[in-house]
C-alpha positions as CSV (number, residue, x, y, z in Angstrom):
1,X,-16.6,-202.5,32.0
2,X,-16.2,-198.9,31.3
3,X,-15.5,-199.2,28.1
4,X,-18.3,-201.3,27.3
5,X,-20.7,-198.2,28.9
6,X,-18.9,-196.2,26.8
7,X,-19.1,-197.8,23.6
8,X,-23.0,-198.0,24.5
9,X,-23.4,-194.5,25.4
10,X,-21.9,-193.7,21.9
11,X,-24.5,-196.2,20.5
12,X,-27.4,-194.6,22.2
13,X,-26.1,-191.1,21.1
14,X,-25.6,-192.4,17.6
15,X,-29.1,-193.9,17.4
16,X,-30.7,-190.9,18.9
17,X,-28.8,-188.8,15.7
18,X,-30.3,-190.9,13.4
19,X,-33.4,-190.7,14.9
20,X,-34.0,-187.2,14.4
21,X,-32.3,-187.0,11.3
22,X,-35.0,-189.7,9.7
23,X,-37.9,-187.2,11.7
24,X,-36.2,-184.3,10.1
25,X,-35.8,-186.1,6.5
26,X,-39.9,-186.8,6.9
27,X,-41.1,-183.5,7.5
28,X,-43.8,-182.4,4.9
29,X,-41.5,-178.8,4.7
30,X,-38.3,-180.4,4.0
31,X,-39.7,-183.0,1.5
32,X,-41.2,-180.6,-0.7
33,X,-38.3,-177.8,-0.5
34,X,-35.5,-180.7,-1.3
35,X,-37.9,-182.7,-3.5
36,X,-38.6,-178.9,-5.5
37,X,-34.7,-178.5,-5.5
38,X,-34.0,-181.8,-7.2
39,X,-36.7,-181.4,-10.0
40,X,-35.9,-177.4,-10.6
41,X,-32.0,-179.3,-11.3
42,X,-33.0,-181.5,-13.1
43,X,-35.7,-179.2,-15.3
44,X,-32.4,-177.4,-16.1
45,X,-30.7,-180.0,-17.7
46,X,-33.2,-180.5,-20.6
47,X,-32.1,-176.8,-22.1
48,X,-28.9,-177.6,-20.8
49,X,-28.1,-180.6,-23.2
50,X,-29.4,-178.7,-25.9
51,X,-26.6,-175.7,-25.3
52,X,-24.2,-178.5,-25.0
53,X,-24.9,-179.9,-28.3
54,X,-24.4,-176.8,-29.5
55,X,-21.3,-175.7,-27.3
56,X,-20.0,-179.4,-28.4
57,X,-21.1,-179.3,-32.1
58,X,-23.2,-182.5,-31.2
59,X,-25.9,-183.2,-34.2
60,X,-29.3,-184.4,-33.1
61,X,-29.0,-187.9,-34.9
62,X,-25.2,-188.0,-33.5
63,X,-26.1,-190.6,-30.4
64,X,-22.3,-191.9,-30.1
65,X,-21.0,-188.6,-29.0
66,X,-24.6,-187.8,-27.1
67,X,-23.5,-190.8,-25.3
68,X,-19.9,-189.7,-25.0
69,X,-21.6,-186.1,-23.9
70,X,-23.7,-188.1,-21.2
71,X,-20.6,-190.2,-20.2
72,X,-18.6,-187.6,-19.5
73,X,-21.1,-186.1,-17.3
74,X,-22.2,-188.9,-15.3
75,X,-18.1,-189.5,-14.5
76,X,-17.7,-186.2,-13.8
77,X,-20.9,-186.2,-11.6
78,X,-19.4,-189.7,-9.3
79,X,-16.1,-187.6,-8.8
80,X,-17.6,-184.7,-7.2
81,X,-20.2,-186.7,-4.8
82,X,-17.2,-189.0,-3.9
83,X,-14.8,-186.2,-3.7
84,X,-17.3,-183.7,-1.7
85,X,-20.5,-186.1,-0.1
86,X,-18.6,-188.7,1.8
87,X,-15.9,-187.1,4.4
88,X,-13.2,-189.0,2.8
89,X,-15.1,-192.2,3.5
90,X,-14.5,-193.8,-0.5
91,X,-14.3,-197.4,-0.1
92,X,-16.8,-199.6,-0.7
93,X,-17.3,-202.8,0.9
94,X,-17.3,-205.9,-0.2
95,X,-20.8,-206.4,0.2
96,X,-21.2,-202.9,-1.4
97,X,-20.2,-203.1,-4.6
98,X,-22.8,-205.5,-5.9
99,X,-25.5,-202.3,-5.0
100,X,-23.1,-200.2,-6.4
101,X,-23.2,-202.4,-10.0
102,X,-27.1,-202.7,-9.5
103,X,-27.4,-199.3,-9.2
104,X,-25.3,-198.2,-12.0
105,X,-27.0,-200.7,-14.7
106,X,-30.3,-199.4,-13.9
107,X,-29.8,-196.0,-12.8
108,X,-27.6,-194.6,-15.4
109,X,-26.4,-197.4,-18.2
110,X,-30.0,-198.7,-19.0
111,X,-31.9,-195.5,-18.4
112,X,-29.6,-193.1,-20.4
113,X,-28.1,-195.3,-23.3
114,X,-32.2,-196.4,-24.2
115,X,-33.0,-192.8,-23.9
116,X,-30.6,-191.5,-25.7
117,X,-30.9,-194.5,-28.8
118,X,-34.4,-194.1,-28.3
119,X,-35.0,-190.2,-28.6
120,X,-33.3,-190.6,-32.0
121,X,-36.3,-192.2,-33.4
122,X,-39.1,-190.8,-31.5
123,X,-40.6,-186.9,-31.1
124,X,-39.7,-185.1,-27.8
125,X,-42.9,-184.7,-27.2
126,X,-44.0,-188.7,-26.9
127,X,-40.6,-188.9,-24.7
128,X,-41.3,-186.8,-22.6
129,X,-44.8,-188.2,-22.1
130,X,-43.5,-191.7,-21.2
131,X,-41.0,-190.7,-19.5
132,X,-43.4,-189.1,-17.2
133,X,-45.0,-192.3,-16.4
134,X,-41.6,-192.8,-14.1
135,X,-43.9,-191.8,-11.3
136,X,-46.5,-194.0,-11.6
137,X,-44.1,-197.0,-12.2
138,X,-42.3,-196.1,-9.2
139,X,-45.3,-196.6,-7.2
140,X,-46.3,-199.8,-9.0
141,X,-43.4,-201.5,-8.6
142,X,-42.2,-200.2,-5.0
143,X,-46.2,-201.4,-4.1
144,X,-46.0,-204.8,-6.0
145,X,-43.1,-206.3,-6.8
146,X,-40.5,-205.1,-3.6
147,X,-43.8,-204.5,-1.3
148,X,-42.3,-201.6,0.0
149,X,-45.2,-199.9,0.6
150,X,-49.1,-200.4,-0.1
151,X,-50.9,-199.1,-3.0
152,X,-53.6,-196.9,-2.1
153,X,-56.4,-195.1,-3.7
154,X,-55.3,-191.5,-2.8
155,X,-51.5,-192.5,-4.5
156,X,-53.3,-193.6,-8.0
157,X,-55.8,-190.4,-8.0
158,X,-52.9,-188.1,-7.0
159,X,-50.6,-189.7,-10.5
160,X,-53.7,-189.6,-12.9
161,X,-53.8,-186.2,-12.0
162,X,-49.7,-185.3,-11.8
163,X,-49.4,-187.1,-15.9
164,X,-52.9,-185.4,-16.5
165,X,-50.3,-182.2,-15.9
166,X,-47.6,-184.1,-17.7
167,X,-49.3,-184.5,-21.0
168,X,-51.0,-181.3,-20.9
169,X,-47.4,-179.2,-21.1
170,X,-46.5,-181.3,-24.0
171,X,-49.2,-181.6,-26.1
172,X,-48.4,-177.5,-27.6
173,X,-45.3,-179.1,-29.3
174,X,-46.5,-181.3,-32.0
175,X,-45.1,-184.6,-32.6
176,X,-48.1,-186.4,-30.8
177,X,-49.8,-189.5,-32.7
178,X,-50.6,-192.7,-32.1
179,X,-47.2,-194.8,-33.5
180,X,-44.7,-197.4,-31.8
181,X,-41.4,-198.4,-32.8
182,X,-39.5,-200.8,-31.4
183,X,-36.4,-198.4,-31.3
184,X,-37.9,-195.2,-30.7
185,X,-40.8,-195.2,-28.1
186,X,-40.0,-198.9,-27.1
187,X,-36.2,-197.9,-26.0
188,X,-37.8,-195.0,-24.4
189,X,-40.4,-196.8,-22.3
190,X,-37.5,-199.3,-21.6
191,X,-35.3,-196.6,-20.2
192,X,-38.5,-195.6,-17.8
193,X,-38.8,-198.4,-16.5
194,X,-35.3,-199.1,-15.5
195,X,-35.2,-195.2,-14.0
196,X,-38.3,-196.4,-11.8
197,X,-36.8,-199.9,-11.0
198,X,-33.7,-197.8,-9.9
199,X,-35.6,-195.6,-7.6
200,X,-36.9,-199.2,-5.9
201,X,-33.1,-200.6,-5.0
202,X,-32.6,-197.3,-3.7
203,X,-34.7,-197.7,-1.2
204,X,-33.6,-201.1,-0.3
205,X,-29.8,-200.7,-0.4
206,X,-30.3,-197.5,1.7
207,X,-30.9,-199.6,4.6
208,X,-27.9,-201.5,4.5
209,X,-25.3,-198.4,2.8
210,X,-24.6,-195.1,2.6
211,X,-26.9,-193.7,-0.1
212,X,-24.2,-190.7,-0.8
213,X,-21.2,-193.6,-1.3
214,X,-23.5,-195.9,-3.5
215,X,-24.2,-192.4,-5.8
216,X,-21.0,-191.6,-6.3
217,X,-19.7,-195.0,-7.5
218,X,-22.6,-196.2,-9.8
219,X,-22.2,-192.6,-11.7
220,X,-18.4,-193.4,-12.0
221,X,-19.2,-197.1,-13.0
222,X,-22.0,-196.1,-15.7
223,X,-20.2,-193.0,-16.5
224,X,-17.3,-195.5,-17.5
225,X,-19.4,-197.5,-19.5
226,X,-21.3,-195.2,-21.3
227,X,-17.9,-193.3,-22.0
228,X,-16.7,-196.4,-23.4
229,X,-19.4,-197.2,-25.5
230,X,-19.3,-193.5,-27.0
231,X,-15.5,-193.9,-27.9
232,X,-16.4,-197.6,-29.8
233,X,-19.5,-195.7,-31.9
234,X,-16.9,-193.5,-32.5
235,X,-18.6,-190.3,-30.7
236,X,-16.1,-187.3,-30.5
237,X,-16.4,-183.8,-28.3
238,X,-15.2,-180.8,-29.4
239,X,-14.1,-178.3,-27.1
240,X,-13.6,-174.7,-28.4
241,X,-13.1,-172.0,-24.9
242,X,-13.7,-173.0,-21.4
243,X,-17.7,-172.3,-21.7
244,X,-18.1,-175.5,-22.3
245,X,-16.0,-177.3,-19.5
246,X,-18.2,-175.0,-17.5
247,X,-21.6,-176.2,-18.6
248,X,-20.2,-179.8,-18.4
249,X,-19.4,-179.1,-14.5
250,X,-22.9,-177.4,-14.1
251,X,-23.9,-180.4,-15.8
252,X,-22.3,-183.1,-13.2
253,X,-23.5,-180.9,-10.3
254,X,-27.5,-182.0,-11.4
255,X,-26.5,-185.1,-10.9
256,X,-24.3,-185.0,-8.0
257,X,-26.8,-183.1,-6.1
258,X,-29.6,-184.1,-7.3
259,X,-29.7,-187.9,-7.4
260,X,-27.6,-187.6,-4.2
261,X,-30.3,-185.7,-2.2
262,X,-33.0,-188.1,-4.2
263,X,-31.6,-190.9,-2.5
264,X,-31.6,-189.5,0.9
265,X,-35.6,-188.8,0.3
266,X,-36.0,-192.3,-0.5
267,X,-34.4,-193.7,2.4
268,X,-36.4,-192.0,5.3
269,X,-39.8,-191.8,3.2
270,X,-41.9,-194.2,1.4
271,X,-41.2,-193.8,-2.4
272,X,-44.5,-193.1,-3.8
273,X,-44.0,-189.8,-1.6
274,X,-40.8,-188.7,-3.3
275,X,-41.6,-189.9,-6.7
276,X,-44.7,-187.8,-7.3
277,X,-42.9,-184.9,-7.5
278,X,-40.9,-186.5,-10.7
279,X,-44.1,-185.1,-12.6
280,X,-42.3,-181.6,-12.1
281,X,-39.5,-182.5,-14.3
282,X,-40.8,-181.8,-17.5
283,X,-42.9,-178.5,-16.3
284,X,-39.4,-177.1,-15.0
285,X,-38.2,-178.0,-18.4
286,X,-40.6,-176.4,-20.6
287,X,-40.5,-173.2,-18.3
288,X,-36.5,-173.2,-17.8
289,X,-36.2,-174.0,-21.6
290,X,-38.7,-170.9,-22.5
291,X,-36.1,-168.6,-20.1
292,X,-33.2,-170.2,-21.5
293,X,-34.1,-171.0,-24.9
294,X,-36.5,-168.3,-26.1
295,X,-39.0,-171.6,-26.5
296,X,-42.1,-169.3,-24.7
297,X,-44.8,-171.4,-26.9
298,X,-45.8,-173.9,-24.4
299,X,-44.8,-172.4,-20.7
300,X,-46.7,-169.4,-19.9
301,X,-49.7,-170.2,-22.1
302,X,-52.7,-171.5,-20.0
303,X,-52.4,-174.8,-20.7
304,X,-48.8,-175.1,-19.2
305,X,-50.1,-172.9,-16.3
306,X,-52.4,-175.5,-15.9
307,X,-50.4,-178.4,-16.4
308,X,-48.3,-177.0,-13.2
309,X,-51.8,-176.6,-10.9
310,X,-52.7,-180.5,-11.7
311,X,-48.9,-181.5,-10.9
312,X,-49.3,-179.5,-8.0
313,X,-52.8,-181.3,-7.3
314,X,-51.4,-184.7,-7.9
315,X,-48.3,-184.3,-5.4
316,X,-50.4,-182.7,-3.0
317,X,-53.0,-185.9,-3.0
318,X,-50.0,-188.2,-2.6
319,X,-48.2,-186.5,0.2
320,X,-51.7,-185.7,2.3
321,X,-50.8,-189.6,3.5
322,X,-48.6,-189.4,6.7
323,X,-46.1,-191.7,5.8
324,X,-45.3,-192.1,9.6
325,X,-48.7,-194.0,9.8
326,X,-47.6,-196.6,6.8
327,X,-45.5,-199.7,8.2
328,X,-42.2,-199.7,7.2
329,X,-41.0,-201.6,4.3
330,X,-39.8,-204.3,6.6
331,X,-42.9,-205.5,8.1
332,X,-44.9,-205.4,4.9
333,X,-45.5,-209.4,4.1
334,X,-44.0,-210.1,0.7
């Protein structure tokens, strides 16, 4: 008898936790800071993979060692989240591992290896542009296809607005025209669309797992098979110092961090709220590559000042909703 009150005392307790955690997780505050953090991260890693080409001897056209570059990173990247995000807790279950595999095709084999195949044959600029529709697929598909959530008027104004922003910072660089190939801008609107799709069973497999966990082992799964696919194209890194091994840890922290504390995001809030702020990726990028690069063209000019008010705009439009008034994804009817 008394240890049955006990054990529901600890249940109540452990409840209450989570209780406040999820309030705590939904604050407007803490959304944007952690949301901010994420996107300045990633930002950093477009100048970032341009040093490493360098710091690699990586040529532009060379995707088998890009891939082996991106492999590498994305192992490195499961290691640390496993090693530092889960208290020891490594194992997955059974019923885990499945989400795990899910995860890792979509969120880091798909998504990178058409990138990186793509990006070969199409300008930055056009890349950058589709891959800033993530946000608005996100919404699209979290709204109709897993009916976590319902499309709304404010959620559509507030993403014309956020890519209004997105094109605007990348129309300075050239490279814009009207063309489609099925290798190029195909492979990169294919890679979107699995980065938004990933961003969807995120938010369902939270519910049942620990976000952190399911992070660490779809980087080391992809990572694995992007490694491997690097090695068979016969890709090839060359280290000369310890700078490099360096960048390549910075490198694996974006990801650890970021797609760690992404997850987390998604799990307590709906994930049109958390994926508006993707629009801030490429604005971090131009500015952090102008700082980093000596690329000052496009970032302080007025056009990608403005591009950063209309992101702004656009993730301000989305988050005015309190998701707290929404149902959850639960009691949404398919």
């Amino acid at each position: 008898m008394l240890k049955d009150c006990d054990n529901f005392v600890k249940y109540v307790i452990k409840q209450e936790e989570s209780n406040l955690k999820e309030q705590w997780m939904q604050k407007t505050g803490v959304v944007w800071f952690l949301a901010m953090i994420c996107c300045l991260l990633w930002g950093s890693a477009f100048p970032c993979i341009k040093i490493g080409y360098k710091m690699f001897h990586i040529a532009s056209a060379d995707a088998s060692s890009q891939l082996l570059f991106a492999g590498c990173r994305f192992f490195l990247a499961g290691f640390l989240v496993l090693l530092l995000g889960t208290s020891g807790k490594y194992k997955l279950k059974k019923t885990e591992i499945p989400m795990a595999m899910i995860l890792a095709v979509f969120q880091t084999i798909l998504q990178y290896v058409f990138f990186y195949m793509g990006l070969a044959h199409a300008t930055g600029v056009k890349s950058s542009i589709i891959n800033g529709a993530n946000s608005f697929l996100v919404i699209l598909i979290a709204s109709l296809i897993f009916h976590q959530e319902k499309l709304t008027g404010p959620k559509i104004i507030g993403c014309v607005i956020g890519f209004a922003g997105v094109i605007l910072v990348n129309l300075g660089g050239g490279g814009l025209d009207m063309s489609f190939h099925w290798n190029g801008e195909f492979f990169i609107l294919v890679s979107t669309v699995s980065a938004a799709c990933s961003s969807a069973f995120i938010k369902k497999f939270s519910t049942k797992a620990n976000p952190v966990l399911l992070s660490g082992w779809q980087f080391m799964m992809g990572g694995t098979v992007i490694i491997v696919m690097g090695i068979i194209m016969g890709g090839k890194l060359r280290f000369e110092g310890i700078a490099p091994l360096f960048l390549l840890l910075y490198m694996a922290c974006i990801s650890a961090v970021a797609y760690t504390i992404w997850s987390l995001l998604l799990k307590y809030n709906p994930p049109s709220r958390i994926a508006v702020f993707g629009f801030m990726n490429p604005v971090f990028g131009v500015m952090l590559s102008a700082l980093l690069l000596k690329e000052k063209g496009q970032a302080f000019s007025l056009a990608g000042l403005t591009s950063l008010v209309l992101v702004c705009i656009g993730i301000y439009i989305v988050n005015r909703e309190n998701p707290l008034k929404e149902a959850s994804p639960d009691k949404i009817s398919a």
